[in-house]
Every structure is written in structure tokens, then in C-alpha cells.
Legacy VTK file of the C-alpha trace (Angstrom):
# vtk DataFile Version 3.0
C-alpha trace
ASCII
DATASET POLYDATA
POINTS 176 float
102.025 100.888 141.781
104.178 99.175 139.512
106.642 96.688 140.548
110.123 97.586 141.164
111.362 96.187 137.681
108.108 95.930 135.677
108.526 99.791 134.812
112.473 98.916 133.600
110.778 96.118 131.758
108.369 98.490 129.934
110.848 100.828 128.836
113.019 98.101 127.649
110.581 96.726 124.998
109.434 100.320 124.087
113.126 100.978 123.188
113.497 97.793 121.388
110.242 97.686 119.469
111.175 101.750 118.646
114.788 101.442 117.585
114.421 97.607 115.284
114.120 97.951 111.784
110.625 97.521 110.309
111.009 95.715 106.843
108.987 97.416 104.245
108.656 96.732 100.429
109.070 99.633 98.054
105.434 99.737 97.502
104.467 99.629 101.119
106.996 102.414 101.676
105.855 104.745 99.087
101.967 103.922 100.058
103.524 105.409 103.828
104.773 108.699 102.552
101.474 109.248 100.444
99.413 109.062 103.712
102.064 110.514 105.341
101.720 113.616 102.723
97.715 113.647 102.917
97.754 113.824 106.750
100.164 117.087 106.966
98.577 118.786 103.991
95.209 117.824 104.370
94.101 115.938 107.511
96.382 118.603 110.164
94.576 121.798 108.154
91.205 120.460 108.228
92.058 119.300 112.110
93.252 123.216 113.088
90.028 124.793 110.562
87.891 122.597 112.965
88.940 123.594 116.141
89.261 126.962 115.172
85.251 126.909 114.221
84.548 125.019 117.484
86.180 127.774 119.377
83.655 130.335 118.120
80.969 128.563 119.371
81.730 129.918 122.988
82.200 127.807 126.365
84.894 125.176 125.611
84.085 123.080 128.866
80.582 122.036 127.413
81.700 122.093 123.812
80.959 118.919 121.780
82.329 120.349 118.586
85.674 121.232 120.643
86.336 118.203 122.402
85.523 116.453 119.003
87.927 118.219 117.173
90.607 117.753 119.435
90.263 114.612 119.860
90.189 113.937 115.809
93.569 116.353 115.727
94.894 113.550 118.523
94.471 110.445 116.405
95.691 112.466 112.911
98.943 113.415 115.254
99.669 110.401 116.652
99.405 108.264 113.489
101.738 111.098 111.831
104.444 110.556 114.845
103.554 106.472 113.453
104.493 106.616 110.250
106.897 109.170 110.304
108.997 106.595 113.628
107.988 103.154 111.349
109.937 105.234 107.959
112.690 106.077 109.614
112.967 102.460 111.207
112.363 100.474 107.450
114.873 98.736 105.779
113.218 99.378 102.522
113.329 96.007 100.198
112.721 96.031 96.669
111.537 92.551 95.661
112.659 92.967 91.998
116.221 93.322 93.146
116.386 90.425 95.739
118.247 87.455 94.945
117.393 84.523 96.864
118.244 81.442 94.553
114.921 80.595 94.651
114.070 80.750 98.182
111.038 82.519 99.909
112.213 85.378 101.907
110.537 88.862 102.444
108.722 90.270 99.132
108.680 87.065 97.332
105.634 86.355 95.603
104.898 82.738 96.292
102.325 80.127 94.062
101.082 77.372 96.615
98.869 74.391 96.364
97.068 73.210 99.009
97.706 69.563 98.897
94.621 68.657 100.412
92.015 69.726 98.180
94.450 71.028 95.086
93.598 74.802 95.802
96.021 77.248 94.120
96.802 80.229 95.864
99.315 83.124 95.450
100.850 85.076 98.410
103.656 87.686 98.242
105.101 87.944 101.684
104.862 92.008 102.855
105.037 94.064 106.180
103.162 94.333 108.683
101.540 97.711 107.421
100.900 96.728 103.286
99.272 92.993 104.540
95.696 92.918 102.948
94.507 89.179 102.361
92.466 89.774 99.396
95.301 91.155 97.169
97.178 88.520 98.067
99.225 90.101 100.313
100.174 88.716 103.539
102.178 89.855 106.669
106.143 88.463 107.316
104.779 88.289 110.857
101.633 85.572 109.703
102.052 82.068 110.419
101.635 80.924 106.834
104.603 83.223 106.189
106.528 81.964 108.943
106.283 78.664 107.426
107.394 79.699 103.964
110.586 81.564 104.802
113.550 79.589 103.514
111.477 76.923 101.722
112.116 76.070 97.650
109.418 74.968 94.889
108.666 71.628 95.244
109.141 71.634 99.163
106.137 70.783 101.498
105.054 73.126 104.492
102.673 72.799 107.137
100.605 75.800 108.476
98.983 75.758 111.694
95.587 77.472 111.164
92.490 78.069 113.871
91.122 75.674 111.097
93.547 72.875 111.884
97.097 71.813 109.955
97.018 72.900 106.347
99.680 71.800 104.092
100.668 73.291 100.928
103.595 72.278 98.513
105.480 75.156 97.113
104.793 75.883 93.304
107.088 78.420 92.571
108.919 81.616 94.127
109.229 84.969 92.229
110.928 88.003 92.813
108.573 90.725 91.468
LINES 1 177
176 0 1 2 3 4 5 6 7 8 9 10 11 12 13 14 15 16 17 18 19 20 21 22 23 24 25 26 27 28 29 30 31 32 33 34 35 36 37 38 39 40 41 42 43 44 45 46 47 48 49 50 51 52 53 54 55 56 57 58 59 60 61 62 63 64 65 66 67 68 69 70 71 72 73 74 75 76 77 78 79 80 81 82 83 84 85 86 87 88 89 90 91 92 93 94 95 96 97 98 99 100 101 102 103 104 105 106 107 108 109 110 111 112 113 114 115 116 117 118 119 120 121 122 123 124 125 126 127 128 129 130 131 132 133 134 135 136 137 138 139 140 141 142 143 144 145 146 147 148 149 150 151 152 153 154 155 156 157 158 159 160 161 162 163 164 165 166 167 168 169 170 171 172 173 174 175
């Protein structure tokens, strides 16, 4: 049995994770309502056809196909409710339009160079949701963009890594 405030707890940070605003570039955005899209017009339908088929394979309670299909109708669902809870949350953020003086903030693309070993490397700083590594994309919540946020070309930031301490120096900050 939960404690006597661990269940107010609970609720608390469901109500605060659902109700904060989840910072989204344009991109990331319209790459949400195209999945979005494809699971109500083509994911739910092929979900329904499925369990409709399973049904007419008779007993339900020792059904494979059934259980299967409802449980692939569960996941399509629930990542529906998802998307549908992290779009209304975004503050949608068009990185052409941001002016920052030249400071890294969310959807800046940003040139580094690992002072170390001279590496170049190019980030653009993203949601949680569009972060992929190897386009270059990384999330706001990542420690390498915690560390950039607010910094200028030509300023020096350390990143704590499982690795160890990598430091970069800033190269340059775009808005693109």
C-alpha cells in the first residue's frame, strides 16, 4: 500500500510533467502530425481489420491472433493519446525566426571543436522527440546541450561525458 503522501506525490508530477510545455522545432512538430496522421488513417484501420479477422477464428480466451491484435491496437492508442497530449503541450519554435544575438538557445545549430584533439562537430539543439545523433541532432535535455545554452563563439565549455570531461570551444551559432 502506498504511503499516505507518496500517491499525492505521484499525481503531482503526472500533472506537472502533463500540463509544461514541451519545446518543439517546426520540423519536429510537423514530423508529429505526419505520424500522428499515419497512425489514425492507417495504423487504427489495420489495428480494427485485425481484430476483426482474429474474432472469426472462434474462442477468444485461447486466441493468439486476438490477444495479439489487441495488444498491437494498445500500443498504436496509447502513442496516439502521446503525441496528440505532447502537440497540444509544444511551444512550437522556428529556428529561422529566433533571435538570440548570437547565443545558443533551443534550435540553434551550433559548429564546435573539440579542443583536445581539433575534432569539428555540428549539433543543432532539438526536443526531446526529433534528437537523432547521427543527423546531428541532439536533445535540449542532453548534457552537451546543457552546457551550450547561453554560450557565444569563441567561448569554452566543458561536457561531462561517461568518457570523462570533454571540452569544446564554440565555433559559431546559427539560426537555421
Amino acid at each position: 500500500m502506498p504511503q499516505p503522501g507518496a500517491l499525492g506525490a505521484q499525481r503531482r508530477l503526472f500533472l506537472d510533467t502533463a500540463m509544461s510545455t514541451i519545446p518543439l522545432t517546426t520540423t519536429g512538430a510537423e514530423l508529429l502530425r505526419k505520424e500522428l496522421h499515419r497512425l489514425k488513417t492507417v495504423e487504427r484501420p489495420n489495428a480494427i481489420t485485425a481484430i476483426a479477422e482474429a474474432r472469426t477464428h472462434g474462442d477468444l480466451s485461447e486466441n493468439a491472433e486476438y490477444d495479439a491484435a489487441k495488444e498491437r491496437q494498445g500500443f498504436v492508442e496509447a502513442r496516439i493519446k502521446e503525441i496528440e497530449s505532447k502537440l497540444s503541450n509544444a511551444q512550437v519554435i522556428d529556428p529561422k525566426r529566433v533571435d538570440a544575438d548570437g547565443r545558443c538557445v533551443f534550435g540553434s545549430t551550433v559548429d564546435l571543436e573539440e579542443t583536445k584533439g581539433g575534432e569539428s562537430v555540428t549539433y543543432q539543439i532539438v526536443g526531446d522527440d526529433e534528437a537523432d545523433i547521427k543527423k546531428g541532432k541532439i536533445s535540449i535535455g542532453s548534457p552537451i546541450a546543457r552546457a551550450l545554452i547561453g554560450k557565444y563563439a569563441g567561448d569554452q565549455v566543458e561536457v561531462q561525458t561517461p568518457g570523462g570531461v570533454r571540452k569544446y570551444e564554440v565555433l559559431e551559432v546559427r539560426y537555421e
